[in-house]
N, CA, C and O atoms as a GROMACS GRO file, in nm:
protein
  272
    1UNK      N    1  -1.589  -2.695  -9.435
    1UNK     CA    2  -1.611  -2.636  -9.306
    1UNK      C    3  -1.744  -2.561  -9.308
    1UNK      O    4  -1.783  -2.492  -9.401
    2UNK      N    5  -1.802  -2.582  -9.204
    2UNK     CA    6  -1.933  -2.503  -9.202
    2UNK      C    7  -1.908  -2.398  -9.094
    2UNK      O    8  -1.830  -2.423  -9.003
    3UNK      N    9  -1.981  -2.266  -9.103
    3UNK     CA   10  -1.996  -2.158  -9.039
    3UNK      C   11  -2.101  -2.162  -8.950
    3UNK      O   12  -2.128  -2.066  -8.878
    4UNK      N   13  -2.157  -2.257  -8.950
    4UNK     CA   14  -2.261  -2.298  -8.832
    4UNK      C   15  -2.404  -2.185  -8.853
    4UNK      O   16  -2.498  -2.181  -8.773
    5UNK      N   17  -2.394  -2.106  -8.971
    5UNK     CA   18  -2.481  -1.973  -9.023
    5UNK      C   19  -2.648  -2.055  -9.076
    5UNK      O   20  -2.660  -2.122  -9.178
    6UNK      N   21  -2.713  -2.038  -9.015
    6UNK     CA   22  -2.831  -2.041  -9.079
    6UNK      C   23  -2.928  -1.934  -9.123
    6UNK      O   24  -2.952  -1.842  -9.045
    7UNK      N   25  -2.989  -1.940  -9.245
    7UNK     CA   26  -3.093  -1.782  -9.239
    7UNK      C   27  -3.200  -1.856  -9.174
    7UNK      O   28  -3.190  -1.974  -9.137
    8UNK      N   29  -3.341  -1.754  -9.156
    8UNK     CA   30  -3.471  -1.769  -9.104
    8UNK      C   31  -3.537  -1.656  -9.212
    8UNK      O   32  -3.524  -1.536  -9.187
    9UNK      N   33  -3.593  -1.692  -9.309
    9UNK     CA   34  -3.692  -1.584  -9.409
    9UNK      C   35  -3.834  -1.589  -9.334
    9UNK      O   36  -3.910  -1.684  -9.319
   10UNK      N   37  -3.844  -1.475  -9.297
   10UNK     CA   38  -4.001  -1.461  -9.299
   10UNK      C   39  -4.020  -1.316  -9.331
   10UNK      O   40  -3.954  -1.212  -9.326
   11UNK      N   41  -4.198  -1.377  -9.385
   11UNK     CA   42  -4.246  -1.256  -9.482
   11UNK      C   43  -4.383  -1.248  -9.390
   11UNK      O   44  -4.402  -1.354  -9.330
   12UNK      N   45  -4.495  -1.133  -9.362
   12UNK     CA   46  -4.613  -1.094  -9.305
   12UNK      C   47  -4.703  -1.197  -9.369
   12UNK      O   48  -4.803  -1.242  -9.312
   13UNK      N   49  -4.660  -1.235  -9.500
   13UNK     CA   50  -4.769  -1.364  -9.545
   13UNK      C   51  -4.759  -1.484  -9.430
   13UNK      O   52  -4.854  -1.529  -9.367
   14UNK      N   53  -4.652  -1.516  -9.422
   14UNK     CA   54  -4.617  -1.664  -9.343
   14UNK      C   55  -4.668  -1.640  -9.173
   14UNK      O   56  -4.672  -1.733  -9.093
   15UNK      N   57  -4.700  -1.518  -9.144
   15UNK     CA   58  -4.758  -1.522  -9.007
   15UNK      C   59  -4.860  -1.416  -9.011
   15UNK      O   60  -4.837  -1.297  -8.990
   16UNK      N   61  -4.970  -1.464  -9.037
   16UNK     CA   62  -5.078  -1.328  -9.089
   16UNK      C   63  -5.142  -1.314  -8.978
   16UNK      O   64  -5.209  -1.211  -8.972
   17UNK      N   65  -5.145  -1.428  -8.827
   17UNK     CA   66  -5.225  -1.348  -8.719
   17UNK      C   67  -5.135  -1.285  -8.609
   17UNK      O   68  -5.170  -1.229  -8.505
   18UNK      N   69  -4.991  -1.311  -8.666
   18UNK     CA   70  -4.893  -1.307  -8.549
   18UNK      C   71  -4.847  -1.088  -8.595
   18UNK      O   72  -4.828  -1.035  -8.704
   19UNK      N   73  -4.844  -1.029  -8.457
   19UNK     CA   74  -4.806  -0.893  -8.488
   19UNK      C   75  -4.629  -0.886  -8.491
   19UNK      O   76  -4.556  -0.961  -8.426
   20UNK      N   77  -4.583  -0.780  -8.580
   20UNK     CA   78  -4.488  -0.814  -8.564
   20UNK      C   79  -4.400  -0.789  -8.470
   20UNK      O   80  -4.292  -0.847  -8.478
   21UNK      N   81  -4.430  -0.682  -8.343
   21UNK     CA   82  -4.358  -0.706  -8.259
   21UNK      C   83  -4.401  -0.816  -8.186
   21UNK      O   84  -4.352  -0.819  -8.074
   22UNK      N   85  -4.492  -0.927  -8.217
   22UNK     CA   86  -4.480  -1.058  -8.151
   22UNK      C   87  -4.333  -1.140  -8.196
   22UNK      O   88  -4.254  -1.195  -8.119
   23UNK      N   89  -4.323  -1.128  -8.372
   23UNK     CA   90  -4.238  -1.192  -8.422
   23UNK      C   91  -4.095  -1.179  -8.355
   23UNK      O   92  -4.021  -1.272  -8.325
   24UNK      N   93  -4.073  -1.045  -8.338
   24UNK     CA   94  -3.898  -0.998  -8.299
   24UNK      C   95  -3.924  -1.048  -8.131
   24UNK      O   96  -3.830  -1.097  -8.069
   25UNK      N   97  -4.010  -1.038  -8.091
   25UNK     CA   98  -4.004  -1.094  -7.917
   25UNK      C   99  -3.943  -1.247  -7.937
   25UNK      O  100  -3.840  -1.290  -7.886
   26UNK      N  101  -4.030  -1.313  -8.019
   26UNK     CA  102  -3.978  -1.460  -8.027
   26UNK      C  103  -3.865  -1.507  -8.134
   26UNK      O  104  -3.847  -1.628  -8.152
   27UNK      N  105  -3.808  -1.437  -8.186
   27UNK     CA  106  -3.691  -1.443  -8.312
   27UNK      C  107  -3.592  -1.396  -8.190
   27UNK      O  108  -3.506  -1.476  -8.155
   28UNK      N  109  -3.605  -1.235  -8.109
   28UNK     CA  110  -3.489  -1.248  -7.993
   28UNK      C  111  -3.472  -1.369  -7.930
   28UNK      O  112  -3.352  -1.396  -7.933
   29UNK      N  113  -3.513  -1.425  -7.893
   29UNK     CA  114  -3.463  -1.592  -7.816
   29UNK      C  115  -3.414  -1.661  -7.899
   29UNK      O  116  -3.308  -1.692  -7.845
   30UNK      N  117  -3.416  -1.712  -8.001
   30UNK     CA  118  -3.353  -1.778  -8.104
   30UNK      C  119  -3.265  -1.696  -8.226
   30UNK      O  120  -3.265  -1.760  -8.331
   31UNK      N  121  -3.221  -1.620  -8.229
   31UNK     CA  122  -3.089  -1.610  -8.328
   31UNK      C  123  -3.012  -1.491  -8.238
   31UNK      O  124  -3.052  -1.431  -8.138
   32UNK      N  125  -2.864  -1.479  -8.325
   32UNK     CA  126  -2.758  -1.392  -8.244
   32UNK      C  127  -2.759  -1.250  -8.336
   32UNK      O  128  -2.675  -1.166  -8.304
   33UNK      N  129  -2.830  -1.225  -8.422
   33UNK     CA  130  -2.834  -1.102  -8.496
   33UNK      C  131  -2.932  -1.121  -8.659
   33UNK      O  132  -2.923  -1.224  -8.726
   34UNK      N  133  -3.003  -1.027  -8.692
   34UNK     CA  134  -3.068  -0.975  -8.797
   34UNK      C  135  -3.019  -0.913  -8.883
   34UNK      O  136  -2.955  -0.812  -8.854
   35UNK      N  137  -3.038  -0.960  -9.044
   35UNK     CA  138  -3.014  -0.898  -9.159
   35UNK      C  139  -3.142  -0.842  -9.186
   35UNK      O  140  -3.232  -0.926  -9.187
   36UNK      N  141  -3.182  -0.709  -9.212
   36UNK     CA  142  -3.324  -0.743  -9.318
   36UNK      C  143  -3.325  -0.601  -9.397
   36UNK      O  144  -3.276  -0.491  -9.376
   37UNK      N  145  -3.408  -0.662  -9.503
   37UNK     CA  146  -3.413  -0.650  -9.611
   37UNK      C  147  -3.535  -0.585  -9.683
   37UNK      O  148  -3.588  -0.632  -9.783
   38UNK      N  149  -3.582  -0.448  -9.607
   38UNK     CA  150  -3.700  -0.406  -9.607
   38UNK      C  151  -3.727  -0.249  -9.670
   38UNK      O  152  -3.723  -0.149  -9.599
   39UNK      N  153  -3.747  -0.248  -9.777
   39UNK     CA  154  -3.756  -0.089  -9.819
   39UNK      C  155  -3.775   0.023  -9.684
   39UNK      O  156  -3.708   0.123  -9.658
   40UNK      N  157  -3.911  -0.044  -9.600
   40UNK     CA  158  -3.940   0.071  -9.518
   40UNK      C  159  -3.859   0.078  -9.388
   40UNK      O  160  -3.801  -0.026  -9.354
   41UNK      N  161  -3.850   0.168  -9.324
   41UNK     CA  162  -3.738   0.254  -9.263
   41UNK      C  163  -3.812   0.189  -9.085
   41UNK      O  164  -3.744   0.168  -8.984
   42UNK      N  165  -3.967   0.172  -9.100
   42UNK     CA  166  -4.010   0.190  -8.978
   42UNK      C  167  -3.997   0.021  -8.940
   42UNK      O  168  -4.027  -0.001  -8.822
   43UNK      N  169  -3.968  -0.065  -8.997
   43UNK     CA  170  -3.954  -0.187  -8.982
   43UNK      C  171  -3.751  -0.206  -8.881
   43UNK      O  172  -3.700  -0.280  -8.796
   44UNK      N  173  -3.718  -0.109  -8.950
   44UNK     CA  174  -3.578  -0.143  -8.889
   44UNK      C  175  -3.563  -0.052  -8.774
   44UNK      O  176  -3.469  -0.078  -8.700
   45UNK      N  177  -3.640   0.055  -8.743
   45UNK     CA  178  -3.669   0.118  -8.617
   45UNK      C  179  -3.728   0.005  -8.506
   45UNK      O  180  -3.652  -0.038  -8.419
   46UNK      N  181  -3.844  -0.032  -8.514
   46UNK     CA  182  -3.903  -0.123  -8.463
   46UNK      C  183  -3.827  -0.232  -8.378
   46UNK      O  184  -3.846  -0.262  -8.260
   47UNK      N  185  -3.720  -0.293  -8.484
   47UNK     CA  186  -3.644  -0.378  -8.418
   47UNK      C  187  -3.548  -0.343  -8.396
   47UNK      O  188  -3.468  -0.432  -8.368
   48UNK      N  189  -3.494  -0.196  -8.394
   48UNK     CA  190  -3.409  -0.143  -8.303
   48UNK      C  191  -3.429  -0.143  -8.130
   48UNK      O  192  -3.356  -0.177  -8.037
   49UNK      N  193  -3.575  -0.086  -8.140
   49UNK     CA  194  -3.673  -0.065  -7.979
   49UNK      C  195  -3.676  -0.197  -7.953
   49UNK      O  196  -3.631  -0.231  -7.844
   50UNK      N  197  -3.714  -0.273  -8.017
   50UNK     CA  198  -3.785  -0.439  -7.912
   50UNK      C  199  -3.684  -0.497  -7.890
   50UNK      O  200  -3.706  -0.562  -7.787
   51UNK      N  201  -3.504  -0.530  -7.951
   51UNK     CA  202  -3.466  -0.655  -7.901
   51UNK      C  203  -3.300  -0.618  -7.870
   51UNK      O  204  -3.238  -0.515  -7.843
   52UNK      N  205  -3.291  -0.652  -7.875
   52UNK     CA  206  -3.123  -0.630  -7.792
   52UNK      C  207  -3.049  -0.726  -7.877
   52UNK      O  208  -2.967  -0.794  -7.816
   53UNK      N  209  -3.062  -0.748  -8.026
   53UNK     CA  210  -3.018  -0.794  -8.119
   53UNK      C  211  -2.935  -0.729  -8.217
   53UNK      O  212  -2.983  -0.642  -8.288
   54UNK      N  213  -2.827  -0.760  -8.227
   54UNK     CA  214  -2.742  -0.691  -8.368
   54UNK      C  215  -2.811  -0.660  -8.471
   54UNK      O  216  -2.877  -0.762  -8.490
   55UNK      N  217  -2.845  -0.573  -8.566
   55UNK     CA  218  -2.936  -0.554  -8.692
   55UNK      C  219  -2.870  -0.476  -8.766
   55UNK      O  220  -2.843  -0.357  -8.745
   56UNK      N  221  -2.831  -0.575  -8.899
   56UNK     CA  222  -2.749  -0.520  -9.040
   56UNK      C  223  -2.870  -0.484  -9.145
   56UNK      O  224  -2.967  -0.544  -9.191
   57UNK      N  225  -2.824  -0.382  -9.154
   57UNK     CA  226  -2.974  -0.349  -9.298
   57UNK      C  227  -2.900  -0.354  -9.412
   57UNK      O  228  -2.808  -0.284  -9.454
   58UNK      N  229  -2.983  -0.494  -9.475
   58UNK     CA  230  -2.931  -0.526  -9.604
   58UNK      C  231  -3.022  -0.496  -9.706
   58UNK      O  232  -3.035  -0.568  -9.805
   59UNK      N  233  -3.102  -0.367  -9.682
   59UNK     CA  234  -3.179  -0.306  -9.755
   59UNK      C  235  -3.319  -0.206  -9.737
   59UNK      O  236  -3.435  -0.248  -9.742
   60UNK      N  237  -3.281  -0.078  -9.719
   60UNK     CA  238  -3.426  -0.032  -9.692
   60UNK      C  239  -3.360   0.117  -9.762
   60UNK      O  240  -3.249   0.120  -9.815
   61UNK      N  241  -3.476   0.269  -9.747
   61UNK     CA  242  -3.533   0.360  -9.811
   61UNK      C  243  -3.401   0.401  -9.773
   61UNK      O  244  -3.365   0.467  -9.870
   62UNK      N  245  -3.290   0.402  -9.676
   62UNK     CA  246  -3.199   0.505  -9.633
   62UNK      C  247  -3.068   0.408  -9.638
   62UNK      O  248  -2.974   0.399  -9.558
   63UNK      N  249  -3.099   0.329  -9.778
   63UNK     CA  250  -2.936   0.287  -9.853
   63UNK      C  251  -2.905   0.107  -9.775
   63UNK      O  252  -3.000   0.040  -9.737
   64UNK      N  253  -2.830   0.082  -9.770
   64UNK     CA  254  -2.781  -0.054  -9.709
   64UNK      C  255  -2.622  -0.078  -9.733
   64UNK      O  256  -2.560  -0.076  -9.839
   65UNK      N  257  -2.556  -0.112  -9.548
   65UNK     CA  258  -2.439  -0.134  -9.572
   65UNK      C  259  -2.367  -0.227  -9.674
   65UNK      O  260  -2.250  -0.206  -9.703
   66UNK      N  261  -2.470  -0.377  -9.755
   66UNK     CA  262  -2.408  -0.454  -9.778
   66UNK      C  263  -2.337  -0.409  -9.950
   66UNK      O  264  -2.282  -0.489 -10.025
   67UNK      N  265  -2.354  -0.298  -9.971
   67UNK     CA  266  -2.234  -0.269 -10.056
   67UNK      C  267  -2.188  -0.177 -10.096
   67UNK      O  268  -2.188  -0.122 -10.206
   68UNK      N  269  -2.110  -0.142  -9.921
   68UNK     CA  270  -1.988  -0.106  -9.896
   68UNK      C  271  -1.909  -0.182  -9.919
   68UNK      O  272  -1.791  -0.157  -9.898
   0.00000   0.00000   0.00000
């Protein structure tokens, strides 16, 4: 059975002219929620403000739910 789950990895290398609130404008239209995985704190703020997307922090400066 498949969960129909796909990831999307991207890193600032793989889009070096694109800003990143360009990225979360165009990642909101295509997926139903965000994991990420980012030491810094201001990256998961960011995509708190721009998208109206679920966002699990599976890693930054102020701990990560994934192990609870």
């Amino acid at each position: 059975m498949e969960s129909g789950v796909k990831k999307i990895r991207l890193s600032q290398d793989q889009t070096p002219r694109e800003s990143f609130e360009d990225i979360i404008d165009t990642m909101d239209r295509f997926v139903d929620l965000c994991v990420v995985r980012d030491y810094s704190r201001k990256v998961l703020e960011v995509l708190a403000r721009k998208n109206n997307l679920p966002i699990i922090n599976g890693f930054s400066e102020v701990g990560h739910l994934m192990v609870l």
